[in-house]
C-alpha positions as CSV (number, residue, x, y, z in Angstrom):
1,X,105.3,71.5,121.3
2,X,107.0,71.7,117.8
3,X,110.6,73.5,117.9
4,X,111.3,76.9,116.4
5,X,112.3,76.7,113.0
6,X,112.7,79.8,111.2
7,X,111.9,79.8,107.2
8,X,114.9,81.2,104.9
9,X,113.8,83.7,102.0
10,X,113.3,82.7,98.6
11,X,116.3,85.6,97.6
12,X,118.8,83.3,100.0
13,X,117.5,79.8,98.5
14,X,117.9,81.4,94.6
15,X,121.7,82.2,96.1
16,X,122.1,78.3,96.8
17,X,120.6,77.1,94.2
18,X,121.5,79.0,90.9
19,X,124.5,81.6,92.3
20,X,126.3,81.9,94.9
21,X,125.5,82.4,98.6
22,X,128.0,82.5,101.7
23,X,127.2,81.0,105.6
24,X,129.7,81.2,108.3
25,X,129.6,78.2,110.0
26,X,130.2,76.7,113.5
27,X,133.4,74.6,114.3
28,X,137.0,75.8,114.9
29,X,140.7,75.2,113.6
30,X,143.5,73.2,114.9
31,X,147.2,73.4,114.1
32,X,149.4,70.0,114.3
33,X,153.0,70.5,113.7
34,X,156.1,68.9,114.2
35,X,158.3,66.0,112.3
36,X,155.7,63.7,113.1
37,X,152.5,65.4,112.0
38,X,151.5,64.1,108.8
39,X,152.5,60.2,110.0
40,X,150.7,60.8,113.0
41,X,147.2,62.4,111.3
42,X,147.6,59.8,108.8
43,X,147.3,57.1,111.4
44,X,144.1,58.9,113.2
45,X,141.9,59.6,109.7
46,X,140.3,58.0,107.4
47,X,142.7,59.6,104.6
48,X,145.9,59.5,102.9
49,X,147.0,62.6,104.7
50,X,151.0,61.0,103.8
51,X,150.4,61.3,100.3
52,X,148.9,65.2,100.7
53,X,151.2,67.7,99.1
54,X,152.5,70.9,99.9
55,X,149.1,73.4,99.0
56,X,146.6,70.6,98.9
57,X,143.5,69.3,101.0
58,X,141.0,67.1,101.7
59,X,138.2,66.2,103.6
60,X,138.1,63.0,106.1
61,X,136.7,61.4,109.1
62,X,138.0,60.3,112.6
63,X,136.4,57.2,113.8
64,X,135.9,55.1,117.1
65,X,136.3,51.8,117.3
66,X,132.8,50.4,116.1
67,X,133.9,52.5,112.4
68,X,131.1,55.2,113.9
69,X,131.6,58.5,112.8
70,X,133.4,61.2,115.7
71,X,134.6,63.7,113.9
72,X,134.6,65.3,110.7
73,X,137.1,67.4,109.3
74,X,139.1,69.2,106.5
75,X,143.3,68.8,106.1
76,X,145.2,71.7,104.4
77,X,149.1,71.2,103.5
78,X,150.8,74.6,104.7
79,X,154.7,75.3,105.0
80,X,156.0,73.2,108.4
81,X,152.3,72.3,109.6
82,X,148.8,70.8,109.0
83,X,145.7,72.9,109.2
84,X,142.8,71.1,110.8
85,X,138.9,72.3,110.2
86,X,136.3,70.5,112.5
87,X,133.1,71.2,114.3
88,X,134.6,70.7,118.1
89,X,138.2,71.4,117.7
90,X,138.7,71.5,121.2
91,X,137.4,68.0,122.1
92,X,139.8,66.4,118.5
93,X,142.8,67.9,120.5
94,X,142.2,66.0,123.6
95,X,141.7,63.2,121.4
96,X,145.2,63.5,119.9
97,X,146.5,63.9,123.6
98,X,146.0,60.6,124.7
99,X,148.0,58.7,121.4
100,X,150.7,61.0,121.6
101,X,153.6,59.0,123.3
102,X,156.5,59.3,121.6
103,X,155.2,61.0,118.6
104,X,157.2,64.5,117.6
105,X,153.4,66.4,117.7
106,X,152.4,69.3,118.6
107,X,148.5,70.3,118.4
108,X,147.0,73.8,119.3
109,X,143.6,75.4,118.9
110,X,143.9,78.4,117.1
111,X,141.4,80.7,117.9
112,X,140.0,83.8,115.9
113,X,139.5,82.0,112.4
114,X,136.1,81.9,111.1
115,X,135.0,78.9,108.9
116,X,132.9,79.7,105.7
117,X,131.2,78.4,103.3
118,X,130.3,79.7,99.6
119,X,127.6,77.6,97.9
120,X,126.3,77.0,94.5
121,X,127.5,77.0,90.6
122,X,128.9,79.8,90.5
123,X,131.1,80.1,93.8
124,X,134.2,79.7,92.0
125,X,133.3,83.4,89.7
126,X,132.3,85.0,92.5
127,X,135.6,83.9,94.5
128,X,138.6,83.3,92.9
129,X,139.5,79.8,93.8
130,X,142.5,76.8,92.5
131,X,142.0,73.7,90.9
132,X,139.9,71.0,92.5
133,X,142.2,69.4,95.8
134,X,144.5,72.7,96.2
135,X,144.4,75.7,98.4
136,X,144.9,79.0,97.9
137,X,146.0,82.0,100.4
138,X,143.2,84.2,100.7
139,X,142.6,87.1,103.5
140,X,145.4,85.6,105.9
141,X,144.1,82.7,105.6
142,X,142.7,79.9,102.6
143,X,140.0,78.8,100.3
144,X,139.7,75.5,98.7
145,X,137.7,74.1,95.8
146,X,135.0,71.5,96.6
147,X,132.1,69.9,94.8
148,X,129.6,72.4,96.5
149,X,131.1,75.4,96.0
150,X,134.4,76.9,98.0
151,X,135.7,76.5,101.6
152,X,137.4,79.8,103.2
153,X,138.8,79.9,106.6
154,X,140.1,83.6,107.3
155,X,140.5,85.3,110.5
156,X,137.8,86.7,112.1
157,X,139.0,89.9,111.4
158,X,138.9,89.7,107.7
159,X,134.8,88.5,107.5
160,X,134.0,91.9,106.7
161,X,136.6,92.1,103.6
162,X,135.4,88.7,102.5
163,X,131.6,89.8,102.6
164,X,131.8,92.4,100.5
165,X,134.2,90.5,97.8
166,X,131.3,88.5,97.5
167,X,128.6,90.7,97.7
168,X,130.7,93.0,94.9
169,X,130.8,89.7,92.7
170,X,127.2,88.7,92.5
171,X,127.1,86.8,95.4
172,X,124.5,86.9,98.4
173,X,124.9,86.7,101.9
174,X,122.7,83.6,103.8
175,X,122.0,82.1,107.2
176,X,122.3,79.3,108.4
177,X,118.5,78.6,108.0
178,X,119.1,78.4,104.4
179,X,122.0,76.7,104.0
180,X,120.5,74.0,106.4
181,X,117.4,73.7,103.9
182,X,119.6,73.6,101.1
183,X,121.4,71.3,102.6
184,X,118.4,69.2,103.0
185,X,117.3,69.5,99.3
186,X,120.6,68.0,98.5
187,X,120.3,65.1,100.5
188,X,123.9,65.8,102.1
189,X,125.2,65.1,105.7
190,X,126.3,67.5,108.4
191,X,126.4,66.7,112.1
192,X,123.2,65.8,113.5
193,X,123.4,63.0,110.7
194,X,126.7,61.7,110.7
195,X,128.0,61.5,114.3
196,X,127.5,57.8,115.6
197,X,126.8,56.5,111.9
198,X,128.9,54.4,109.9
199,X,130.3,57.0,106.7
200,X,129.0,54.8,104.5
201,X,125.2,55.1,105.5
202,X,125.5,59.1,105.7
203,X,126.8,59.7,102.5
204,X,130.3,60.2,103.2
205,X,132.2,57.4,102.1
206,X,134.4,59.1,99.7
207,X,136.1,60.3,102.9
208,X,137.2,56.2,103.3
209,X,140.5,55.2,102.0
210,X,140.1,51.8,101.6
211,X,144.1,51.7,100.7
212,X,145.8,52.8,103.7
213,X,146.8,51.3,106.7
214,X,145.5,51.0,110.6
215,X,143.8,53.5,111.7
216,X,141.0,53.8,114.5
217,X,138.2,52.0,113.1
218,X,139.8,50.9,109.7
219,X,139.0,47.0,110.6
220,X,135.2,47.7,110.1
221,X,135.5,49.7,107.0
222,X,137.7,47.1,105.5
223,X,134.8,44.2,106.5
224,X,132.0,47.2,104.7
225,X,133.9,47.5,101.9
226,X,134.4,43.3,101.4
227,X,130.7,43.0,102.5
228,X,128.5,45.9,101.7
229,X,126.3,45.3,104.1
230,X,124.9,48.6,105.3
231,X,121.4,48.6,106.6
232,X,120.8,52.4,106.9
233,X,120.3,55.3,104.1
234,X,120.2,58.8,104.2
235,X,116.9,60.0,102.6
236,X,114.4,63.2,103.2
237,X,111.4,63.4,105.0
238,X,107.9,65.9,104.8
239,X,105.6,66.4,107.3
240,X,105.1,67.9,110.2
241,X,105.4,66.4,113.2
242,X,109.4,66.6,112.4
243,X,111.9,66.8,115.2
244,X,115.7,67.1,115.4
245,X,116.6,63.5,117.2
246,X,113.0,62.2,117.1
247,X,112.2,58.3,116.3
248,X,110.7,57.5,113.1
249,X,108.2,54.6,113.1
250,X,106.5,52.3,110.3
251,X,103.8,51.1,112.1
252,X,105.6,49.5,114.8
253,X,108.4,49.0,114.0
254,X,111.3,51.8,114.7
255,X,112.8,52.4,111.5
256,X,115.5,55.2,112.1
257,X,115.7,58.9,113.0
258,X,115.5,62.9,112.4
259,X,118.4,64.9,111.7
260,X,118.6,68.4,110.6
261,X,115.1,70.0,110.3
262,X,114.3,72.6,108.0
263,X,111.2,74.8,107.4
264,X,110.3,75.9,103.5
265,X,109.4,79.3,102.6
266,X,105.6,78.0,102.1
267,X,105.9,76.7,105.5
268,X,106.3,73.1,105.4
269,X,108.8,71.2,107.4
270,X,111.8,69.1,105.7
271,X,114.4,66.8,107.3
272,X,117.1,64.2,106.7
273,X,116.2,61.4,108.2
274,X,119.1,57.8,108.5
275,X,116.0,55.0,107.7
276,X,116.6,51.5,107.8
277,X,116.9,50.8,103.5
278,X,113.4,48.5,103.5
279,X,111.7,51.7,103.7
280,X,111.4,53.2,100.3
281,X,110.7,56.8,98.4
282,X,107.0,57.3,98.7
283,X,106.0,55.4,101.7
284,X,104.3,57.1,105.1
285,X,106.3,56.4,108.4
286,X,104.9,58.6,111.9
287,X,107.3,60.8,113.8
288,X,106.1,61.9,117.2
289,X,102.5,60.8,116.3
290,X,102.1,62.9,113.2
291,X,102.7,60.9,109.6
292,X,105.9,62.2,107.0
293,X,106.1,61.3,103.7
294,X,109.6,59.6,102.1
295,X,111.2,61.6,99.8
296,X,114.5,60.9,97.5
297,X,117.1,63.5,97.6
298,X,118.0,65.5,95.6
299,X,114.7,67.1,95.6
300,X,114.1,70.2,93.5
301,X,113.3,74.0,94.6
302,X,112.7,72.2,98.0
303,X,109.8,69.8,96.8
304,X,109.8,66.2,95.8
């Protein structure tokens, strides 16, 4: 039996793709202070969180030790501490527990923050927002400027203020159905994709500092960035016989897997999918018995 998928409305898609539309999304945020904080995130990421300056950010990667994706996450500069975004903040802390020794670190979850997301070209009129790489205080708590749009995590309290700032701009509310299609139209990795994969197969290698020193997995990045020898691509898939975690098959051969699954508003199902790179834009591979079609993100109003 084919999982539930619900279809997002044109109205939310438009949002995405031509203004701007805001998702809350799942994760949490983590606090790191004390003399040792930015040495001792620097050491654990795959960014130069040393050279981040007071009221700037980034976006990175934890690792394990096969250069496998475990975590991602977002780094903001604030006065005496490091802000730290990520999709299971409670399981990154106990992490950073066991390599804490003598390290002057302190890590907390801080609940009641909400992490949001507003999408699309023209995020940054609907929100006021800083230069590329800076935050700005917003609500009690930021926003940051990033290639999609902005990134706003305020406390929970404040969602209701920041809904109708963007609402009273122009902007649209969305849910999560649509900013998982969207997401699929551009051909851009969240979870389901990038946990257990190597950055550079997912899309996420500008997350890599190739510059900076040991870190927890930094070995094999420095070997994939000497060698380039990847063997896995993020593409798009259409059919539908599509399933979250299912195997994807070229005749018999196993070939890769599902990942986020989306449903169009016409009703047909689209995924990302990690394929082996052999298997090229066009072809038919089976999922679960049924045949999908390989597409090449970015696709365009959701087709190829």
């Amino acid at each position: 039996m084919r999982s539930a998928v619900a279809a997002p409305s044109e109205a939310e898609l438009e949002a995405l793709r031509q203004g701007a539309g805001l998702v809350r999304q799942a994760g949490g945020l983590l606090e790191v202070r004390g003399a040792d904080r930015a040495d001792f995130l620097h050491n654990q990421c795959t960014s130069h969180v040393k050279g981040l300056p007071p009221g700037g950010w980034l976006e990175t990667l934890f690792l394990n030790n096969r250069g496998q994706v475990e975590f991602l996450g977002e780094v903001f500069h604030l006065p005496e501490r490091l802000w730290l975004t990520t999709d299971r903040p409670a399981e990154l802390r106990q992490r950073f527990l066991r390599y804490i020794i003598f390290d002057q670190v302190e890590v907390a979850e801080l609940p009641g923050y909400a992490l949001l997301e507003l999408v699309g070209p023209r995020a940054a009129e609907v929100l006021p927002a800083p230069e590329a790489g800076r935050w700005a205080e917003h609500e009690g708590g930021v926003v940051a400027r990033h290639a999609r749009g902005l990134r706003l995590v305020v406390p929970a309290e404040r969602l209701e203020a920041v809904r109708r700032q963007v609402l009273g701009a122009g902007g649209a509310e969305v849910s999560p159905e649509a900013y998982a299609l969207w997401r699929v139209e551009q051909g851009l990795a969240g979870g389901l994709e990038a946990l257990g994969e190597l950055p550079q197969e997912v899309g996420l290698e500008a997350r890599v500092s190739y510059k900076k020193g040991c870190y927890l997995g930094q070995e094999i990045m420095a070997r994939l960035e000497a060698r380039g020898n990847t063997r896995y691509r993020l593409v798009a898939l259409q059919g539908e016989g599509l399933e979250p975690g299912a195997e994807v098959r070229r005749g018999e051969k196993a070939v890769g897997r599902v990942g986020t699954v989306a449903l169009s508003p016409q009703g047909g199902r689209l995924a990302l999918a990690l394929l082996r790179k052999e298997v090229g834009a066009g072809e038919e591979v089976q999922v679960g018995g049924s045949a999908a079609r390989v597409l090449e993100p970015p696709l365009r109003g959701g087709k190829p």
